[in-house]
Structure formats: structure tokens, C-alpha cells
PDB file of N, CA, C and O in Angstrom:
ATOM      1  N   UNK A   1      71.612 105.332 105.735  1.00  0.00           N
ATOM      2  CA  UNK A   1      72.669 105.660 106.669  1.00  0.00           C
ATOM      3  C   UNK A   1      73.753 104.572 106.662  1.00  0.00           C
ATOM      4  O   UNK A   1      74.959 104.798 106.761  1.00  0.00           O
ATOM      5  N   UNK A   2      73.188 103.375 106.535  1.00  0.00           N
ATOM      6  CA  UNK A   2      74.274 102.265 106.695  1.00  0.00           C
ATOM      7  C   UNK A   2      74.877 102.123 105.561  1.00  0.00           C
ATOM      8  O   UNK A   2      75.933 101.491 105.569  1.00  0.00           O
ATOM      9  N   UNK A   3      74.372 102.667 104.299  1.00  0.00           N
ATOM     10  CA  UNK A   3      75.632 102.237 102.690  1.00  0.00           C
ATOM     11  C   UNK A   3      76.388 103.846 103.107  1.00  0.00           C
ATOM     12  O   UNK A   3      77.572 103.844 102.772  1.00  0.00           O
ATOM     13  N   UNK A   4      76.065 104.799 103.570  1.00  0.00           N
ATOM     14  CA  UNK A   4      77.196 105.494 103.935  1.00  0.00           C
ATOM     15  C   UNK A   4      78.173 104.950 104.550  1.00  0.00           C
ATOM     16  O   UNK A   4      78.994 104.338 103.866  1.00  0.00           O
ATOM     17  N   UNK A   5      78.308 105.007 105.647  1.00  0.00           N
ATOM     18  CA  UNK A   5      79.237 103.820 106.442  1.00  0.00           C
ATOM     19  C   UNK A   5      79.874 103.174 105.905  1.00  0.00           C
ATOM     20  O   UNK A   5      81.094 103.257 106.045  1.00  0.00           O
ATOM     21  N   UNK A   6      79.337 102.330 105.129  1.00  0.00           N
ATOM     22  CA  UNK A   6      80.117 101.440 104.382  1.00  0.00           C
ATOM     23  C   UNK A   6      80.967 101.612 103.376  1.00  0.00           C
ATOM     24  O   UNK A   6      81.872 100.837 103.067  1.00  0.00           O
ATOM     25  N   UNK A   7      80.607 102.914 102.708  1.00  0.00           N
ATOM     26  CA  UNK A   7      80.696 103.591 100.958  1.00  0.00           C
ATOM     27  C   UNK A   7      82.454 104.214 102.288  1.00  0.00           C
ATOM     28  O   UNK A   7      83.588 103.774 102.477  1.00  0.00           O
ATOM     29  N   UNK A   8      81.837 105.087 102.690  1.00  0.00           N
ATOM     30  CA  UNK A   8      83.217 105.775 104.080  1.00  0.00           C
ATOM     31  C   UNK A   8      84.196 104.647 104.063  1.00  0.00           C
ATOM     32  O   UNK A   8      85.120 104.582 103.252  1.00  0.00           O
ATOM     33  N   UNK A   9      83.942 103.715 105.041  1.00  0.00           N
ATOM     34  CA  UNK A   9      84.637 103.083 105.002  1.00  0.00           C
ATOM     35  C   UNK A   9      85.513 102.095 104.304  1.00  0.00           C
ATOM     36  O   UNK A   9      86.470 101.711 104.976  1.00  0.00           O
ATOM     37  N   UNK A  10      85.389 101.576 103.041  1.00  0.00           N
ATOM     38  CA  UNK A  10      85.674 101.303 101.843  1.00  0.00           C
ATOM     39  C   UNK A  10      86.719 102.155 101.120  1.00  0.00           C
ATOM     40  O   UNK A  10      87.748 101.721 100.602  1.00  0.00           O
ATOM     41  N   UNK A  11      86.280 103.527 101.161  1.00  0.00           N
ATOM     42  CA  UNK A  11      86.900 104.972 100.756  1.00  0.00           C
ATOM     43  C   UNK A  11      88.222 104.726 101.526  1.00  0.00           C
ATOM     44  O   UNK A  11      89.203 104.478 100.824  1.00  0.00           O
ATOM     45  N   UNK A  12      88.451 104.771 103.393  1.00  0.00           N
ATOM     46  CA  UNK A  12      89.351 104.904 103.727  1.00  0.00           C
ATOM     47  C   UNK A  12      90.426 103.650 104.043  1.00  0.00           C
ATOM     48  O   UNK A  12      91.583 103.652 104.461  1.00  0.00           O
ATOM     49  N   UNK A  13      89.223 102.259 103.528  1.00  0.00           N
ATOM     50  CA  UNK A  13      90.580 101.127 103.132  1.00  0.00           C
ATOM     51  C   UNK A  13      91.191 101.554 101.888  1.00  0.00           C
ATOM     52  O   UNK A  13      92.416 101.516 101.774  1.00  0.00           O
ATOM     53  N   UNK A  14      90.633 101.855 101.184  1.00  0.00           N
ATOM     54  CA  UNK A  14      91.260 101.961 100.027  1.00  0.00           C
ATOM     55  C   UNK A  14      92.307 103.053 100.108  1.00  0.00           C
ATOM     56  O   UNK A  14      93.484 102.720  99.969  1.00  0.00           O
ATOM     57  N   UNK A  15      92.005 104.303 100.315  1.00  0.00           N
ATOM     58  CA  UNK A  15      93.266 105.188 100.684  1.00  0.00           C
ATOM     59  C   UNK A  15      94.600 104.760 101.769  1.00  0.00           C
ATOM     60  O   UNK A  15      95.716 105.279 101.764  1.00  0.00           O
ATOM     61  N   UNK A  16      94.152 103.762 102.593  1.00  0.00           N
ATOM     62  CA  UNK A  16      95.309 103.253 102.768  1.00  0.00           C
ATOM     63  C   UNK A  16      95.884 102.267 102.118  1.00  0.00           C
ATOM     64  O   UNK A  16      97.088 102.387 101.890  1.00  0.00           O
ATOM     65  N   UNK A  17      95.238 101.152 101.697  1.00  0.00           N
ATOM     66  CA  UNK A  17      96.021 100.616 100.843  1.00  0.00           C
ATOM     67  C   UNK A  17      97.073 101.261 100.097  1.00  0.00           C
ATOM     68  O   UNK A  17      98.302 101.189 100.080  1.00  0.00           O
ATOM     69  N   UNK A  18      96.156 101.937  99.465  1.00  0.00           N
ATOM     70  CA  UNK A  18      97.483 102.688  98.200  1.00  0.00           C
ATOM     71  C   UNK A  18      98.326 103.502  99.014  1.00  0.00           C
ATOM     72  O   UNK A  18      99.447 103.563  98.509  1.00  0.00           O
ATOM     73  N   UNK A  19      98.242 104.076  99.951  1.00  0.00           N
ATOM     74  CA  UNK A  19      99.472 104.973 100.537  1.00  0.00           C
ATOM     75  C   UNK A  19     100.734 103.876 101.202  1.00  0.00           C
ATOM     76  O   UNK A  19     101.877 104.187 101.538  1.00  0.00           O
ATOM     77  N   UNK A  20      99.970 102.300 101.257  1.00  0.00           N
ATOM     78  CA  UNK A  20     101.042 101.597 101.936  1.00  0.00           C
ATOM     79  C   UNK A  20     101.859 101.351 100.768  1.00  0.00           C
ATOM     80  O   UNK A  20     103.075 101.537 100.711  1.00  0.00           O
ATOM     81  N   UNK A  21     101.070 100.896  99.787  1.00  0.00           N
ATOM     82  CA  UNK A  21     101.904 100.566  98.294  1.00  0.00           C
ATOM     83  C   UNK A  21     102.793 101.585  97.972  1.00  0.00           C
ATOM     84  O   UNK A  21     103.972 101.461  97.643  1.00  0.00           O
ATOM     85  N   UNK A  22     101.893 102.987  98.138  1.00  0.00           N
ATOM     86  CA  UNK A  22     103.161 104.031  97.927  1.00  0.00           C
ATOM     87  C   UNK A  22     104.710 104.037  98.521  1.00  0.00           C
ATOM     88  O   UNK A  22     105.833 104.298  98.090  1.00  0.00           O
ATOM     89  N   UNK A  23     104.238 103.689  99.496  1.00  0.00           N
ATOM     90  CA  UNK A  23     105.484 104.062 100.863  1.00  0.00           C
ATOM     91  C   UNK A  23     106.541 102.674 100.550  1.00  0.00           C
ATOM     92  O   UNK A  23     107.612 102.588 101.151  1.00  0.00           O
ATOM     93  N   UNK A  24     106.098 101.610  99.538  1.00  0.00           N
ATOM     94  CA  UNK A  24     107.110 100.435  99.260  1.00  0.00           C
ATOM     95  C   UNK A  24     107.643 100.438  98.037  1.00  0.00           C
ATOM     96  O   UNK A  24     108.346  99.537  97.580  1.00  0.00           O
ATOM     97  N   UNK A  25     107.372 101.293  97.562  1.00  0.00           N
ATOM     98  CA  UNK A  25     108.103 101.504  96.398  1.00  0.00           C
ATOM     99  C   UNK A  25     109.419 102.261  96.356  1.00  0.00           C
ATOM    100  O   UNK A  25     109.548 103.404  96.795  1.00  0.00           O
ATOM    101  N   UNK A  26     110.653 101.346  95.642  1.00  0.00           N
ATOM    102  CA  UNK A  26     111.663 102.393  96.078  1.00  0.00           C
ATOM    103  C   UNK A  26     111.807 104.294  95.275  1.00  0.00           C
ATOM    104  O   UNK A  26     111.190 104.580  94.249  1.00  0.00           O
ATOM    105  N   UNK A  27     112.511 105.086  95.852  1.00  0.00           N
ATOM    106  CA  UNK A  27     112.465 106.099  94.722  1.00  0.00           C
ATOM    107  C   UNK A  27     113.328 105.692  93.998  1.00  0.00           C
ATOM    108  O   UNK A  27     114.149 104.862  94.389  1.00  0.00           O
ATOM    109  N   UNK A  28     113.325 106.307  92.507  1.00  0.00           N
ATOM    110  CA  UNK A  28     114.226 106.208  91.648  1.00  0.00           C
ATOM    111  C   UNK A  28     115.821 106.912  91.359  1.00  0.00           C
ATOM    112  O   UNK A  28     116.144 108.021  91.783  1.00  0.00           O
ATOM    113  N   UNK A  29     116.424 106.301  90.812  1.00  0.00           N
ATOM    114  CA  UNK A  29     117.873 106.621  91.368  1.00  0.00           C
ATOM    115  C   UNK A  29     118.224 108.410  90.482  1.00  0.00           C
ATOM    116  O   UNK A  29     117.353 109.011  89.854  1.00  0.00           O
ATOM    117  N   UNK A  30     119.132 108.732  90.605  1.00  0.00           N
ATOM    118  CA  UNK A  30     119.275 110.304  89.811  1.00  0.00           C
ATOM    119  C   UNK A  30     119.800 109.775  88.595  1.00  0.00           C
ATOM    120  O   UNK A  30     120.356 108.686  88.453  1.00  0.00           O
ATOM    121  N   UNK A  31     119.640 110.390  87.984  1.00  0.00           N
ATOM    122  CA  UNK A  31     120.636 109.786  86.440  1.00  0.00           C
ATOM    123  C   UNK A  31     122.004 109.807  86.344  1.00  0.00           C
ATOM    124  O   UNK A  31     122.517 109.252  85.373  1.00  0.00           O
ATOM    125  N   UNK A  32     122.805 110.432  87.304  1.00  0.00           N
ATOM    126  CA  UNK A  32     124.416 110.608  87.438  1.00  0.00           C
ATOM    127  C   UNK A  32     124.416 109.609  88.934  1.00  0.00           C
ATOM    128  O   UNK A  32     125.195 110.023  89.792  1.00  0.00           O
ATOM    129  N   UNK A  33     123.869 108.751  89.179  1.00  0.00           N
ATOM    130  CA  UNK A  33     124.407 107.985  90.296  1.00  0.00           C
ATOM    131  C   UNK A  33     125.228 107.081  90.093  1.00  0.00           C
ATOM    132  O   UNK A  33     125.822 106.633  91.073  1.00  0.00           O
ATOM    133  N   UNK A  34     125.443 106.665  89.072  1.00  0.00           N
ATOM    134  CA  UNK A  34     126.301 105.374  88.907  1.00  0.00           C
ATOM    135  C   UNK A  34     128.257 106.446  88.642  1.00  0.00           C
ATOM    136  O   UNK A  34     129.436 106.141  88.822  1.00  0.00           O
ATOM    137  N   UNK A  35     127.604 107.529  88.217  1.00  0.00           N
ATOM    138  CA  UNK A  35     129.129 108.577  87.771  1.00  0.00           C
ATOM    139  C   UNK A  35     129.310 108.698  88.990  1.00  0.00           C
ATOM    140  O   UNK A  35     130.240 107.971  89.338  1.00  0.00           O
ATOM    141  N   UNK A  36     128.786 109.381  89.988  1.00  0.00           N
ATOM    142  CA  UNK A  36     129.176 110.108  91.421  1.00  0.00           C
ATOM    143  C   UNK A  36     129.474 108.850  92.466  1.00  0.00           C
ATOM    144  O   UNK A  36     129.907 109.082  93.595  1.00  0.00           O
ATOM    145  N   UNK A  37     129.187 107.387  91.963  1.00  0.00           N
ATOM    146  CA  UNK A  37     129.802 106.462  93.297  1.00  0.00           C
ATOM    147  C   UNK A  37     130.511 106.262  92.600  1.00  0.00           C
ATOM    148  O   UNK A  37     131.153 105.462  93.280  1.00  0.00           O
ATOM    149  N   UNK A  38     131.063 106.307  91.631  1.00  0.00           N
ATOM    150  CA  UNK A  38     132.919 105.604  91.136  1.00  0.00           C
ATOM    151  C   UNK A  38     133.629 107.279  91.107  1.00  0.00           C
ATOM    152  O   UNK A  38     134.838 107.500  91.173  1.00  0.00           O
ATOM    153  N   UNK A  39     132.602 108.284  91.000  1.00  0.00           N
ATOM    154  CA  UNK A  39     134.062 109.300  90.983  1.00  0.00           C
ATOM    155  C   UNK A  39     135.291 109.448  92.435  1.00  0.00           C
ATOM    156  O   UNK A  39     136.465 109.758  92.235  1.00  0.00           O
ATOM    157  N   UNK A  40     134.930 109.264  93.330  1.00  0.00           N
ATOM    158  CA  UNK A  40     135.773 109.205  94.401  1.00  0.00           C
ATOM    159  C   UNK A  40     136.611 108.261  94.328  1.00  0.00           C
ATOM    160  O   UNK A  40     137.748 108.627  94.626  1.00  0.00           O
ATOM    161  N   UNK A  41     136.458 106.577  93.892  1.00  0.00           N
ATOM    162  CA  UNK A  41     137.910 105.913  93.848  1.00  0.00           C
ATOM    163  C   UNK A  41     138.591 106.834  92.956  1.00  0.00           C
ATOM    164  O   UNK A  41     139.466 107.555  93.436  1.00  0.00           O
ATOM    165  N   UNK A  42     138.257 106.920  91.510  1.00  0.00           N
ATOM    166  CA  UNK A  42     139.008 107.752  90.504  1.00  0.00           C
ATOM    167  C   UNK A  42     139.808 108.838  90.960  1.00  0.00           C
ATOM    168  O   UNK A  42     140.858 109.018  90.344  1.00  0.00           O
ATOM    169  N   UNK A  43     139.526 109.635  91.949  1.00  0.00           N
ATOM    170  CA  UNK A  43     139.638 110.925  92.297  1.00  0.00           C
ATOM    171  C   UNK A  43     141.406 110.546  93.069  1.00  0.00           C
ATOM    172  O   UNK A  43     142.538 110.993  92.884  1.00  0.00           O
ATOM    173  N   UNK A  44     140.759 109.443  94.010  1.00  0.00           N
ATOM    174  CA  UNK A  44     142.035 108.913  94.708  1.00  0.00           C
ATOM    175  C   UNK A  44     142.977 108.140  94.071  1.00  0.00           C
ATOM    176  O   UNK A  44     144.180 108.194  94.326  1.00  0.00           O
ATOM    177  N   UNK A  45     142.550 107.535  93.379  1.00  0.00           N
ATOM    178  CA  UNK A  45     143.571 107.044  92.214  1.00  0.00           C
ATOM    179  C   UNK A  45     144.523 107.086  91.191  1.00  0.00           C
ATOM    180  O   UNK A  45     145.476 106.423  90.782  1.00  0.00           O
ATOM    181  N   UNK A  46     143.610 108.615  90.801  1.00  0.00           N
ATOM    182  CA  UNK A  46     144.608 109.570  90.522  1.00  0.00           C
ATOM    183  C   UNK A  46     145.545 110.516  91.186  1.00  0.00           C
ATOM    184  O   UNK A  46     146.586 110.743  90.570  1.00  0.00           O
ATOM    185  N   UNK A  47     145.394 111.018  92.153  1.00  0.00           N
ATOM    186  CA  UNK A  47     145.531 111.543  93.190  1.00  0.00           C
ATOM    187  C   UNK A  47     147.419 110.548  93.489  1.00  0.00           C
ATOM    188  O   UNK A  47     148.579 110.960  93.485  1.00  0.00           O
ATOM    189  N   UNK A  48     146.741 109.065  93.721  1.00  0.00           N
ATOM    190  CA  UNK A  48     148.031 108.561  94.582  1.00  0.00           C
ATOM    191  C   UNK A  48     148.848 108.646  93.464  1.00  0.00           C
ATOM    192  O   UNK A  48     150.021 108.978  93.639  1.00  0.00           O
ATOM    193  N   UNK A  49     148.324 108.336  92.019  1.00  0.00           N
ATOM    194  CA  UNK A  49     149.015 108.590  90.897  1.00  0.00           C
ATOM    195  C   UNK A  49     149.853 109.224  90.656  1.00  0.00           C
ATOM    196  O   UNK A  49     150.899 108.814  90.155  1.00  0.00           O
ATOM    197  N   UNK A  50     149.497 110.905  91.083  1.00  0.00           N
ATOM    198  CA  UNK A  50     150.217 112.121  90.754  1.00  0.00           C
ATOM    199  C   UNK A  50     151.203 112.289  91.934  1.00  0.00           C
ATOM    200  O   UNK A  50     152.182 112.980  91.653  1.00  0.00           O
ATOM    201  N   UNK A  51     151.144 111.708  93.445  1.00  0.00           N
ATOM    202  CA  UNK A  51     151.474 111.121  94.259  1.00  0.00           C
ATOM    203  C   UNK A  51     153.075 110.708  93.824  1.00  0.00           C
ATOM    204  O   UNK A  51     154.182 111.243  93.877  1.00  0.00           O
ATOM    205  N   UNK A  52     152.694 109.866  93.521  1.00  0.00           N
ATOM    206  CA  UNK A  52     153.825 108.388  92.847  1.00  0.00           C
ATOM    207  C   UNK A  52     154.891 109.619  92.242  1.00  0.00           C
ATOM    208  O   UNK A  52     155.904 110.086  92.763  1.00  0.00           O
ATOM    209  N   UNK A  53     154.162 109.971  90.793  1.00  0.00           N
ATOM    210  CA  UNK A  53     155.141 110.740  90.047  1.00  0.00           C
ATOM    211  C   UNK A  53     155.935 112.185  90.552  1.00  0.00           C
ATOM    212  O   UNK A  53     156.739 112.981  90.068  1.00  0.00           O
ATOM    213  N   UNK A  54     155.481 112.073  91.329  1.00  0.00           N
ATOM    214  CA  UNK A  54     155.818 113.692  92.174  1.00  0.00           C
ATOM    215  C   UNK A  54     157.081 112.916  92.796  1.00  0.00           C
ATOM    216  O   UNK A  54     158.111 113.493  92.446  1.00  0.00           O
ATOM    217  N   UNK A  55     157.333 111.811  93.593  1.00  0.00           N
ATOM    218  CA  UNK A  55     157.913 110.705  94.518  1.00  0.00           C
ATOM    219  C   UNK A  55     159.167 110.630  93.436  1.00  0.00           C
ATOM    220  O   UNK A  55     160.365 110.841  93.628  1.00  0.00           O
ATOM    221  N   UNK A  56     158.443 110.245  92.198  1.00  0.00           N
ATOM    222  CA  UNK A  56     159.465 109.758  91.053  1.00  0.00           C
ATOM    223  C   UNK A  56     160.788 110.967  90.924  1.00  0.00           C
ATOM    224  O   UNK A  56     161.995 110.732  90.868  1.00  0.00           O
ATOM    225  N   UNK A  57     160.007 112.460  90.897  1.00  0.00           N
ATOM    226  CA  UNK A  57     160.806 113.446  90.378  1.00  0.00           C
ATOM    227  C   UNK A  57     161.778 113.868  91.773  1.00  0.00           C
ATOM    228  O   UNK A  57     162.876 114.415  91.669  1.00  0.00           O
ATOM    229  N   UNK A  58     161.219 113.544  92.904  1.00  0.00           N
ATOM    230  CA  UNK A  58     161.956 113.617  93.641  1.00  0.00           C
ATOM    231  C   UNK A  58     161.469 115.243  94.324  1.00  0.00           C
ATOM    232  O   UNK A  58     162.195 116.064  94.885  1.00  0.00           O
ATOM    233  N   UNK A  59     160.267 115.306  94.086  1.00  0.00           N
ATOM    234  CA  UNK A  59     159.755 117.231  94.105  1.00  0.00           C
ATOM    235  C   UNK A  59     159.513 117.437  95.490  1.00  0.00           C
ATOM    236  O   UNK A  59     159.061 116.365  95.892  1.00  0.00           O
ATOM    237  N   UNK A  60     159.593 118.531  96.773  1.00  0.00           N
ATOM    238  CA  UNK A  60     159.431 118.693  97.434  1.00  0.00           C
ATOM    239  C   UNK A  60     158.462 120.356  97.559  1.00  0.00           C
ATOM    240  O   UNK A  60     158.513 121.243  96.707  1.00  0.00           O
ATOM    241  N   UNK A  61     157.836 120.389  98.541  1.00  0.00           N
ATOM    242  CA  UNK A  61     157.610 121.917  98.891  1.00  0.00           C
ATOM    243  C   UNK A  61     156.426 122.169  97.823  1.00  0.00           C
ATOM    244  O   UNK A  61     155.629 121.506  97.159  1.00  0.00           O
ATOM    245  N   UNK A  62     156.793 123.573  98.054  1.00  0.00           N
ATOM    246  CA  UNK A  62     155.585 124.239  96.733  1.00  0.00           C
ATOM    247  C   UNK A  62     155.438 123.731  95.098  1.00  0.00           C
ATOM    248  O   UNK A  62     154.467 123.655  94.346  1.00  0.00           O
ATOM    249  N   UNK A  63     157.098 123.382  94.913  1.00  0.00           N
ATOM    250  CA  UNK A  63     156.827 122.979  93.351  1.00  0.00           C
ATOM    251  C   UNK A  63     156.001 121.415  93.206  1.00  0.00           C
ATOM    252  O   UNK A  63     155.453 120.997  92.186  1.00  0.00           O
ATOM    253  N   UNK A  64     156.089 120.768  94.437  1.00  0.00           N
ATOM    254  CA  UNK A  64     155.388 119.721  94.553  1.00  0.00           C
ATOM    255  C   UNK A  64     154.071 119.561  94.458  1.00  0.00           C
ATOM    256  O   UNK A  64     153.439 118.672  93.887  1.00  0.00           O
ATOM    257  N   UNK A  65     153.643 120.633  95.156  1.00  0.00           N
ATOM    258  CA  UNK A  65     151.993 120.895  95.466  1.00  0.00           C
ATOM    259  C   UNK A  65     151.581 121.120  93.813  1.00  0.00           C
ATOM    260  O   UNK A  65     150.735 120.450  93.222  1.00  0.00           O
ATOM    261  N   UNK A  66     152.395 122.236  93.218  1.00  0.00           N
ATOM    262  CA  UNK A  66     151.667 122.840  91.977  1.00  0.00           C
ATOM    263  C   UNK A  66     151.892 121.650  90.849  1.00  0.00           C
ATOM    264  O   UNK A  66     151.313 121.744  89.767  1.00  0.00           O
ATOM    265  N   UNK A  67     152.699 120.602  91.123  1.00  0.00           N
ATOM    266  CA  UNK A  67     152.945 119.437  90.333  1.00  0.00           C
ATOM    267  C   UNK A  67     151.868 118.628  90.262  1.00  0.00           C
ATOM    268  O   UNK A  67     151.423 118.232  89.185  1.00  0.00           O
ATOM    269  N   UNK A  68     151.249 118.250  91.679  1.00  0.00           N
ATOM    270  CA  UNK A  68     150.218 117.697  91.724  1.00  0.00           C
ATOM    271  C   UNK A  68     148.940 118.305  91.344  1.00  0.00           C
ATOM    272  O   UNK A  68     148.158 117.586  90.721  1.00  0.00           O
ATOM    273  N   UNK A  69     148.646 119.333  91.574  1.00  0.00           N
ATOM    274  CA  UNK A  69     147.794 120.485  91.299  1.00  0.00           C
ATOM    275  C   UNK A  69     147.382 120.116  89.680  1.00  0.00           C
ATOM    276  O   UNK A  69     146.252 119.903  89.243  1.00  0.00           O
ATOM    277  N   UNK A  70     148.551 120.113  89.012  1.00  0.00           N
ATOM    278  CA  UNK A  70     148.472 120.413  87.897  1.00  0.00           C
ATOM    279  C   UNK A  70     148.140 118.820  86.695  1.00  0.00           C
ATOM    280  O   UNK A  70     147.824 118.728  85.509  1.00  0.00           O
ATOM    281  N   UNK A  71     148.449 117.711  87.897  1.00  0.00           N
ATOM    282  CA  UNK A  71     148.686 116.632  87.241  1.00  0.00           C
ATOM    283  C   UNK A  71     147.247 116.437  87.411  1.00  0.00           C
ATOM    284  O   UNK A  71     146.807 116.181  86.290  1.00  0.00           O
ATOM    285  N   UNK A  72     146.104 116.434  88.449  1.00  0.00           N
ATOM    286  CA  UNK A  72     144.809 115.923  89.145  1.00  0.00           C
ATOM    287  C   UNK A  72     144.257 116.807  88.121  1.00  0.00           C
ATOM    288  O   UNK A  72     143.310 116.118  87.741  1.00  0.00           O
ATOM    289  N   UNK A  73     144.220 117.833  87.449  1.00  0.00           N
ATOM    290  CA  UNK A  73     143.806 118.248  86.652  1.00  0.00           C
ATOM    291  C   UNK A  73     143.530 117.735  85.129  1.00  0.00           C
ATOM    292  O   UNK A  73     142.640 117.871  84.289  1.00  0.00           O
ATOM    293  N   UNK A  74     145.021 116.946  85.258  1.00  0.00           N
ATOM    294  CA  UNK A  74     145.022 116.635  83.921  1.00  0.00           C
ATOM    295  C   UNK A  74     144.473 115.413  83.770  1.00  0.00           C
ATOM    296  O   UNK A  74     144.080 115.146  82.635  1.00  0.00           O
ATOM    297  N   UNK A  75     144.322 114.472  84.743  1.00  0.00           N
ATOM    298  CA  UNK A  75     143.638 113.298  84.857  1.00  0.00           C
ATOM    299  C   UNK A  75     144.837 112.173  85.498  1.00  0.00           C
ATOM    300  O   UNK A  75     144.652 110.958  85.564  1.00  0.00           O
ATOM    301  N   UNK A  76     145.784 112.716  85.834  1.00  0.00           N
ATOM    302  CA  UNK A  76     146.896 111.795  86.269  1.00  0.00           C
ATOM    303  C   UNK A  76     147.633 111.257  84.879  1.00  0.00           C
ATOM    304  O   UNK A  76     147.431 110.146  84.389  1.00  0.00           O
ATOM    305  N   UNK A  77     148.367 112.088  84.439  1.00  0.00           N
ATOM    306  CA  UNK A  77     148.453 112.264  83.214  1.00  0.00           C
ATOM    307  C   UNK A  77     149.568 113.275  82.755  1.00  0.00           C
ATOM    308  O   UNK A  77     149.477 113.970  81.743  1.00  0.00           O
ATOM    309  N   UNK A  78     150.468 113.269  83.491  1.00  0.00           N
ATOM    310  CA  UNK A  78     151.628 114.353  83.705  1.00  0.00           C
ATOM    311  C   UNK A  78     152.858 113.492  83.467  1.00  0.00           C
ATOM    312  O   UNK A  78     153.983 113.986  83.545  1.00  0.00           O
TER     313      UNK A  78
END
């Protein structure tokens, strides 16, 4: 009766141990994480880019919008 007990209890240090080890391990990152935290400066960067050149042409209104539209597309690059 008593190496039961013991054999038990042994069993459920050990299952915690490893579930604490589990729980400290970090998860692993996605494989596009390093792309998806720099795409947003880029996004804006281009953005103020197409911004600027829109400023340059002097464009107002709708032809402005489709200027930019068309430049964020192209990569800021119009």
C-alpha cells in the first residue's frame, strides 16, 4: 500500500513539473512576423509619399484620391 502512495505521488510531481516547464517556454513566432511588424511603417511611408507628390501636382478632390489610390499601389512610385 505504501510504494503505491509513493509510485502516485512521484507520478503527480512529475506531471507537474513538466506542465510548469511547459507553461515557460515561449511559443514560437509565425514565419511572416518580422514582414507584418515593418509592413505598417512602409504602408505609411508610402502613403505620406504619395501624399507629398499629390501636394507637388497641386491635385485636389477626386483626381487626388485616385492619384493616391493609384500611387500606394504602385509602391509610392508614381
Amino acid at each position: 500500500m505504501r510504494f503505491r502512495i509513493v509510485v502516485t505521488a512521484l507520478m503527480v510531481a512529475g506531471l507537474l513539473g513538466f506542465t510548469g516547464a511547459m507553461a515557460q517556454t515561449p511559443a514560437p513566432a509565425p514565419a511572416g512576423a518580422a514582414d507584418q511588424a515593418a509592413a505598417p511603417t512602409d504602408k505609411k511611408a508610402i502613403a505620406k509619399e504619395c501624399s507629398a507628390q499629390a501636394d507637388a501636382k497641386g491635385l485636389h478632390g477626386k483626381a487626388r484620391q485616385k492619384f493616391r489610390s493609384d500611387c500606394k499601389k504602385a509602391g509610392g512610385k508614381m
